[in-house]
C-alpha positions in Angstrom: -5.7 -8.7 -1.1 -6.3 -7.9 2.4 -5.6 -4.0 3.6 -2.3 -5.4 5.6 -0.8 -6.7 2.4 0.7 -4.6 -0.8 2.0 -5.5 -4.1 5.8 -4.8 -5.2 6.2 -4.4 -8.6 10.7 -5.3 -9.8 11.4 -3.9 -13.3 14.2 -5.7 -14.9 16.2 -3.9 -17.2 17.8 -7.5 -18.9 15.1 -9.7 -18.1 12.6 -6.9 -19.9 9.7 -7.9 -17.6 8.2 -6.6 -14.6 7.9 -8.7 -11.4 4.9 -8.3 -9.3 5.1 -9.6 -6.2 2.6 -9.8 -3.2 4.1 -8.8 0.4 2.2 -8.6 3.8 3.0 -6.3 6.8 5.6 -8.3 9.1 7.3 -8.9 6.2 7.5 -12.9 6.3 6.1 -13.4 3.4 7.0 -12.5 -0.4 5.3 -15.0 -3.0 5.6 -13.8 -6.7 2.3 -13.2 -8.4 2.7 -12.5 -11.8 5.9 -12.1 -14.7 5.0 -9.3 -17.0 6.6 -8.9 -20.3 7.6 -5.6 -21.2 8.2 -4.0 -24.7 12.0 -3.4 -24.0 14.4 -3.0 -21.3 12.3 -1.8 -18.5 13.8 1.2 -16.3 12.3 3.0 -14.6 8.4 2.7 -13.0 5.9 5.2 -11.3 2.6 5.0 -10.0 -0.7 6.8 -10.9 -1.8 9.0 -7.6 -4.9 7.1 -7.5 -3.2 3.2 -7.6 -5.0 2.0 -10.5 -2.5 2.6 -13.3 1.8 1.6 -13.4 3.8 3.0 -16.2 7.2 2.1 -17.2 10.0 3.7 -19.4 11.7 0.9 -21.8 14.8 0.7 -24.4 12.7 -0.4 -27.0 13.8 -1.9 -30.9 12.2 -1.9 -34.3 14.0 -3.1 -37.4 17.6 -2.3 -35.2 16.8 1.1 -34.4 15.8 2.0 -30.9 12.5 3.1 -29.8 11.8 4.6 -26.1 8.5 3.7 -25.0 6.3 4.5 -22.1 4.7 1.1 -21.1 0.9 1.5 -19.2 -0.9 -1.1 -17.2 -3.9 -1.2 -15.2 -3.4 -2.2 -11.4 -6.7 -4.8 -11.3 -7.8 -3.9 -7.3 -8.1 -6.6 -4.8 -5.3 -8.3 -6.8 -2.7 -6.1 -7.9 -2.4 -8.1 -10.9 -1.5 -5.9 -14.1 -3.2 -5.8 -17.4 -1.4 -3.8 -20.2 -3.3 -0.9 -21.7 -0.6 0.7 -24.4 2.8 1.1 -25.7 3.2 4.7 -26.3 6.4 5.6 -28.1 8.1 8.4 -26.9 11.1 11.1 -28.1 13.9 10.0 -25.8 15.0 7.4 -23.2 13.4 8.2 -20.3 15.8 7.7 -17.4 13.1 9.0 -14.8 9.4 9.3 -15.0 6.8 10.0 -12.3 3.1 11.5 -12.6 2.1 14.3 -11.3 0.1 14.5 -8.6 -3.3 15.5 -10.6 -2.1 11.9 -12.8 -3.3 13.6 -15.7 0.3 14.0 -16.9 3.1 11.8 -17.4 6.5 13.6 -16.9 9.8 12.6 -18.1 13.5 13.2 -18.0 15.8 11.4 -20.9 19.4 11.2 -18.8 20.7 10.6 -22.8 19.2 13.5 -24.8 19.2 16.5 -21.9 15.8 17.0 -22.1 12.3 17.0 -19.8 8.7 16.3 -21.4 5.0 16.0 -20.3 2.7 13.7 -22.1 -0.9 13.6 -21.4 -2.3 10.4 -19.4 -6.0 9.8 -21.3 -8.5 8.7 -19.0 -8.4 5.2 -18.9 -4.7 5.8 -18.3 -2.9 5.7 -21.7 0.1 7.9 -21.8 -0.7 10.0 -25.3 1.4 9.9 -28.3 1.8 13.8 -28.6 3.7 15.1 -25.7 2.3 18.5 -24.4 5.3 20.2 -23.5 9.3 19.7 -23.9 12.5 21.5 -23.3 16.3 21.0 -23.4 18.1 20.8 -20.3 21.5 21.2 -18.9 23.9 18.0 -19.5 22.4 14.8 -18.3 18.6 15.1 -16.9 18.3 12.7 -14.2 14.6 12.8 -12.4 12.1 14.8 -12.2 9.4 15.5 -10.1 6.8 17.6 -9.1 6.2 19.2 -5.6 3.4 18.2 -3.2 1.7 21.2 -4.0 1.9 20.5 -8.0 2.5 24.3 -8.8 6.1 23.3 -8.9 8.9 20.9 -10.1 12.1 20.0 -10.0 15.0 18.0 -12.7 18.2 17.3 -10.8 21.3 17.2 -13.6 24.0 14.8 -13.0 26.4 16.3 -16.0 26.0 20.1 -14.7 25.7 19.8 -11.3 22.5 21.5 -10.7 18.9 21.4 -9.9 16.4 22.7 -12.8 13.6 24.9 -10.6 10.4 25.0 -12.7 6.7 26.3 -12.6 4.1 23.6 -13.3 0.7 24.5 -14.9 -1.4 21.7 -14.7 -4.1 22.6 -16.7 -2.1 22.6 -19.6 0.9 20.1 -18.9 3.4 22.9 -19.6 6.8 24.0 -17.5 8.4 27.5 -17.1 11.6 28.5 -15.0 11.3 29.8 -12.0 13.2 32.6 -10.7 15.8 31.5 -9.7 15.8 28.8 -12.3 19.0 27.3 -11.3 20.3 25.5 -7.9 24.0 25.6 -8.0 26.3 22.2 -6.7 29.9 22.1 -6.4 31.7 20.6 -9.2 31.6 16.9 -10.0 28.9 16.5 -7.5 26.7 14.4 -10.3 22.9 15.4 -9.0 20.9 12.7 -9.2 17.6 12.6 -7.5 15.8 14.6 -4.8 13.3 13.3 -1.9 10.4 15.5 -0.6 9.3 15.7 3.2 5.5 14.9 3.7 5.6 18.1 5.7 6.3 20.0 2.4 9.0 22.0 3.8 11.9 20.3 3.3 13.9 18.7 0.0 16.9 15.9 0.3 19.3 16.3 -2.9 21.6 12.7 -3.2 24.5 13.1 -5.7 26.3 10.1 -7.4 29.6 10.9 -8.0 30.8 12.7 -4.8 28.3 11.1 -2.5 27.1 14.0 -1.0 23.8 14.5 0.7 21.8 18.2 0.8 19.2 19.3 2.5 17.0 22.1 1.5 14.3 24.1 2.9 11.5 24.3 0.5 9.9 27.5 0.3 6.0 27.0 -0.3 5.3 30.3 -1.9 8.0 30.5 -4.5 9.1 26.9 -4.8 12.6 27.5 -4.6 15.4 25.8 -1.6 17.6 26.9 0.1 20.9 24.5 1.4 20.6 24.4 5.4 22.8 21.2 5.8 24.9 18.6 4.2 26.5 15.0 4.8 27.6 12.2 3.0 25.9 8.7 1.9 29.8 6.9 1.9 31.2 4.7 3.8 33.8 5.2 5.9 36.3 2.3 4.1 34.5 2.9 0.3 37.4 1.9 -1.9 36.7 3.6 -5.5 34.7 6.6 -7.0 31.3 7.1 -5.0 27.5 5.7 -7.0 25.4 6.6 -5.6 21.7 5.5 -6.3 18.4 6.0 -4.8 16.7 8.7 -2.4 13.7 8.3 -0.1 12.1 9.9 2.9 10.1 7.2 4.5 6.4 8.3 4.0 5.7 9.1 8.1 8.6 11.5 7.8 10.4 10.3 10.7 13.6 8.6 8.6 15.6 9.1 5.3 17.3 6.6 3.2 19.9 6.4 0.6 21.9 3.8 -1.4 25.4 3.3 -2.9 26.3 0.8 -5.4 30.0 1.2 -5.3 30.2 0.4 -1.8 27.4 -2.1 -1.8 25.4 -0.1 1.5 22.2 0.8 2.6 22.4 4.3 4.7 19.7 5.4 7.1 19.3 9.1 9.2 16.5 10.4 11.8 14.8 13.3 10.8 13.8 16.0 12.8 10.7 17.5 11.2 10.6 20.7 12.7 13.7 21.8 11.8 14.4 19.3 8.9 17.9 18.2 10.1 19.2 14.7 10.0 21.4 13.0 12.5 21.9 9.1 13.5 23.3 7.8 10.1 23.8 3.9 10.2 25.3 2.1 7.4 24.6 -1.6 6.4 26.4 -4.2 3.6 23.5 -5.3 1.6 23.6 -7.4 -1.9 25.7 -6.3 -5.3 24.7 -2.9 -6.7 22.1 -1.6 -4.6 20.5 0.3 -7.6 16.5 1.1 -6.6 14.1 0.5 -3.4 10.7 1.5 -2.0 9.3 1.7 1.3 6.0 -0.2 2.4 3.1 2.9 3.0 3.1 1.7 7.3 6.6 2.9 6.7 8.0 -0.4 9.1 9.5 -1.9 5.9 11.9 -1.2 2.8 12.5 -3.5 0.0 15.7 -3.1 -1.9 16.5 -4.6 -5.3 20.5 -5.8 -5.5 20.8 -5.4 -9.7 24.0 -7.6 -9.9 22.2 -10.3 -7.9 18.9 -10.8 -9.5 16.9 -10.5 -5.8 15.0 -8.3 -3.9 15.2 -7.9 0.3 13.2 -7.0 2.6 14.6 -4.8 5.6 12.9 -4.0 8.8 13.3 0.3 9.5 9.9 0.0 12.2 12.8 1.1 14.9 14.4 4.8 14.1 17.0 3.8 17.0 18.2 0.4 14.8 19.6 0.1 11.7 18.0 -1.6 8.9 17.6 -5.5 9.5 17.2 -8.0 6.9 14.4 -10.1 7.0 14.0 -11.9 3.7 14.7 -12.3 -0.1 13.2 -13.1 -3.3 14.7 -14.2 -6.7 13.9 -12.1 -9.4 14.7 -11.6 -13.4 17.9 -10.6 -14.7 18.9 -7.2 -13.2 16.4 -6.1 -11.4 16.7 -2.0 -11.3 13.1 -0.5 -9.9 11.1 -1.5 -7.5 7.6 -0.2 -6.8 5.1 -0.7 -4.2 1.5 -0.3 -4.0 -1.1 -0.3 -1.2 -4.8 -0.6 -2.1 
């Protein structure tokens, strides 16, 4: 693999395997690699800082009962092939997981069972059995993450309508309220996830169930936001309650995305980095339930899984003036609902 190339990995929840495809930079090009079983319905992936390790969250069963697992692979360089490493059962479904930014811990939130955890990674990347730190949350734990700084994190909560503020000690995998612990939304907003700025100043809130869109200003210090402006995701027609989806700042800073499922769209702003505003939205159609989607590392290209269609596409968003362009599509398993992508 050639440093203008990069590897999607597609986890399909029905299909219960992982698709790893192998794109290059203009985006002409999308041959799948490798069809990775998984040990149950796999939803959702993250990446280890460093690129050498994938984990995923799946719906497991033994003897009819279920059993959440956390899924590890090794990401074999030059390739971006994936051997598995461990099946590591866990205390909930995981609805969001992510590393932290050390990738010595593992950090989820079960949507489910209203609750956050840390499990330690071991150091040839095996998530451990015995998780180092858990806590209830408010209804319906959506994501969480933690800060570029990694002193502090954050758990969106799509049943309360608020966002969790937290302390994160790294040392010991272990996460205390902040003061204030709480970030407030207005009823029936549904928080789902939230999008950091590379500049580290500034937070993007998306909510499913009103469609709403918030930015914060992050305060470095205390790691608590503040609201300094709003829009919506919607489009202007949508017939039916708002669903929204995913959230992500495009990794040179310059553009933010979101998707909606209901209304089958693909929404794009400018950002202004100074101040952290965002202006210029554009709105596409794109395939059935828009669910999950990653941006290429250049930042020229966006790859979008359409869950009801079983595909994967590949939009051009090199030009801030343009909206997003479709360029080409790949056939995937059943549903896929996360995609992934890693540059060596």
């Amino acid at each position: 693999m050639s440093g203008s190339t990069f590897t999607v990995y597609v986890a399909c929840l029905a299909g219960s395997e992982i698709n790893v495809f192998e794109g290059d930079s203009d985006g002409r090009a999308l041959p799948s690699i490798q069809t990775v079983e998984l040990s149950g319905k796999g939803l959702p992936l993250a990446t280890a800082p460093d690129r050498r390790h994938l984990y995923a969250s799946v719906i497991g069963e033994r003897d009819g009962v279920e059993e959440d697992r956390i899924d590890a692979f090794e990401i074999i360089p030059g390739s971006g092939r994936l051997v598995p490493l461990s099946s590591t059962v866990v205390m909930a479904r995981m609805a969001h997981i992510s590393v932290d930014r050390s990738g010595g811990w593992l950090l989820g939130a079960s949507f489910p069972s209203s609750l956050i955890a840390v499990y330690p990674i071991g150091s040839r990347g095996q998530v451990q059995s015995v998780a180092s730190f858990s806590m209830p949350t408010p209804k319906k734990a959506h994501q969480i993450l933690t800060d570029h700084s990694n002193r502090f994190a954050f758990v969106p909560n799509l049943g309360a309508d608020l966002v969790m503020q937290l302390r994160f000690d790294a040392d010991r995998g272990v996460l205390v309220e902040n003061s204030p612990p709480l970030v407030h939304l207005q009823s029936g907003a549904g928080c789902r996830h939230i999008a950091f700025h590379p500049n580290r100043r500034y937070v993007y809130l998306l909510n499913e169930l009103d469609g709403s869109l918030v930015v914060y200003e992050l305060d470095g210090a205390t790691g608590t936001l503040s609201e300094i402006g709003r829009d919506s995701i919607l489009r202007p027609d949508l017939e039916g309650d708002p669903w929204g989806a995913q959230i992500l700042v495009s990794p040179d800073g310059h553009r933010l995305f979101t998707s909606e499922r209901r209304g089958r769209t693909l929404a794009a702003w400018n950002i202004d980095p100074k101040s952290g505003e965002i202006s210029n939205r554009q709105i596409i159609e794109t395939g059935g339930n828009p669910r999950c989607f990653d941006i290429v590392p250049n930042g020229h290209l966006l790859i979008l899984a359409a869950m009801d269609d079983d595909e994967i596409t590949v939009y051009d968003i090199a030009d801030p003036a343009s909206k997003p362009t479709p360029i080409l599509s790949a056939a995937t398993g059943h549903q896929p609902a996360w995609v992934e992508i890693v540059q060596p």
